[in-house]
C-alpha positions, 0 to 999 in steps of 0.5 A: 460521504457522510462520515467525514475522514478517509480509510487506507489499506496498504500491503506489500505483497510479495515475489509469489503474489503473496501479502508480506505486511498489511496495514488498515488506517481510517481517519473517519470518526470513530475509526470505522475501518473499510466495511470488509477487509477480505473485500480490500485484500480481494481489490488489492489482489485483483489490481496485481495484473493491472500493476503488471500490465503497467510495468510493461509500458513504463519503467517507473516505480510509481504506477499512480492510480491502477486501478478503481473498484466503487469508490475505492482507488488503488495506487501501485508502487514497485520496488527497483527488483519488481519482486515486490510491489506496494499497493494502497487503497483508499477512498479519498476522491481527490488525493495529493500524487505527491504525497502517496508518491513521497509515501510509498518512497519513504514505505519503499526505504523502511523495507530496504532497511528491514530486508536487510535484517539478517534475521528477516527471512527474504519474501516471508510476511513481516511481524514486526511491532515496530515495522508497523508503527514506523509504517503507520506514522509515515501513513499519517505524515504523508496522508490526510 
């Protein structure tokens, strides 16, 4: 790699495979962000069958690494319902399970409390200044 740094694409996609919020992060110098953002929303959307495919052999909430496509690696996590499911893309070769699992908890509890805004229409895309900051700074804490 010969940018040091790393790029991140996180969205929450909902009940109808539908993206409710996304998010681009990249540490690489100069802030260069994935080469093509349809290509992330395409790799996260491709990988929901892989996610699918994993909850029928495990009950857990973190599915860990789904699915890879190039140098990109897609983690998976499903709220308690399964309605709604948490993918991350990235590019770090060799990243901490802890922290993309402390991650995704921690993503996972600032939606409960956004979902239960009764302003906030159940399933529809999240725009909310303030979501997304909130969501940026945990993206910052837990990852390199």
């Amino acid at each position: 790699m010969s940018n040091s740094g790393y790029n991140y694409f996180f969205v929450i996609v909902g009940k109808s495979d539908n993206p409710l919020f996304e998010l681009e992060h990249s540490t690489k110098s100069g802030n260069q962000l994935m080469d093509n953002k349809y290509l992330s929303q395409f790799i996260a959307h491709a990988s929901l069958d892989l996610v699918d495919e994993h909850l029928s052999t495990s009950n857990l909430m973190y599915l860990k690494n789904v699915d890879k496509f190039n140098d990109n690696f897609v983690q998976a996590f499903v709220g308690a319902s399964t309605l709604v499911r948490f993918l991350l893309l990235h590019d770090v070769n060799k990243i901490d399970e802890n922290a993309v699992k402390q991650f995704f908890f921690d993503i996972y509890e600032l939606y409960c409390k956004f979902e239960l805004n009764p302003l906030y229409e159940h399933h529809t895309p999240i725009k909310s200044a303030v979501f997304e900051k909130k969501a940026l700074a945990l993206l910052k804490k837990h990852l390199p």
